[in-house]
C-alpha positions in Angstrom: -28.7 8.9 22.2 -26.5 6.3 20.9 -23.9 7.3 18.3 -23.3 4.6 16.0 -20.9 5.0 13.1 -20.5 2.5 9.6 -17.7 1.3 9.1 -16.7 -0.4 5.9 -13.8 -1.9 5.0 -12.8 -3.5 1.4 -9.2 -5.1 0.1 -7.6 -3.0 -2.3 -4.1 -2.9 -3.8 -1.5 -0.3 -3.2 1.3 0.5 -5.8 4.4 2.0 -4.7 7.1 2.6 -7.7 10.4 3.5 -6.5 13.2 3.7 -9.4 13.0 0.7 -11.5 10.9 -1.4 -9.0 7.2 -1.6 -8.5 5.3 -3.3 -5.1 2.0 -4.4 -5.0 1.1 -4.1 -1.2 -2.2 -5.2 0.2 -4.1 -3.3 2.0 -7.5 -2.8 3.8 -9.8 0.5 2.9 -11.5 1.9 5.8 -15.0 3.8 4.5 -17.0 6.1 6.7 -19.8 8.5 6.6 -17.8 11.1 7.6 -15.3 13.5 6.0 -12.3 11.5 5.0 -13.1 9.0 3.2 -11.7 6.0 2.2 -9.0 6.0 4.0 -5.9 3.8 5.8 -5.1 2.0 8.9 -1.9 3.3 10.4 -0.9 -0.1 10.2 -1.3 -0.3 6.4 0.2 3.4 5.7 3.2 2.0 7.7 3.8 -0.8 5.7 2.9 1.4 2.6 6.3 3.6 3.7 8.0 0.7 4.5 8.1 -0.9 1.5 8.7 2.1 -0.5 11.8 2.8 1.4 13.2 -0.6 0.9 12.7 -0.3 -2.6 14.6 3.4 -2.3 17.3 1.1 -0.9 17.3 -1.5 -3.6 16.7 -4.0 -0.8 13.6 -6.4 -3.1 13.8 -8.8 -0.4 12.1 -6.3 2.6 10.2 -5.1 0.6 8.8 -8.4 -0.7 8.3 -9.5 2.9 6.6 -6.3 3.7 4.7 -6.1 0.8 4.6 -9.1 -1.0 5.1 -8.8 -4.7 7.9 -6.9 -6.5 8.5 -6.5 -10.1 11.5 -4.8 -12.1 10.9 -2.3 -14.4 12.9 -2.8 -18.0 12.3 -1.0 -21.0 11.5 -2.0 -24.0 12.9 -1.4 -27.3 11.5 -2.3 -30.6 
């Protein structure tokens, strides 16, 4: 008996607001027949944290690296 489990995975786009900053960070859903799904890599969740904690930091430039694009939240008064 051969145990064979599908296994899909699509792009998506995480957003992680800290403060007055906002990431976009690419990542990869896994999809499963089983319980818990979709779900991340370890590697995406990682980077996910990472990003969010150099935006906690103010540091933009990590967390453009690790994420790739950052935008700063202003209000807007009319």
């Amino acid at each position: 008996m051969t145990n064979t489990t599908t296994k899909t995975e699509t792009p998506s786009t995480e957003i992680v607001r800290e403060g007055r900053y906002v990431a976009e960070v690419d990542v990869t859903l896994i999809e499963t027949h089983g319980g818990w799904s979709p779900y991340l890599s370890l590697v995406d969740a990682e980077k996910i944290e990472a990003v969010s904690l150099a935006l906690k930091r103010g540091d933009v430039a990590t967390a453009r690296v690790l994420g790739g694009r950052v935008y700063e939240l202003r209000e807007v008064t009319v």
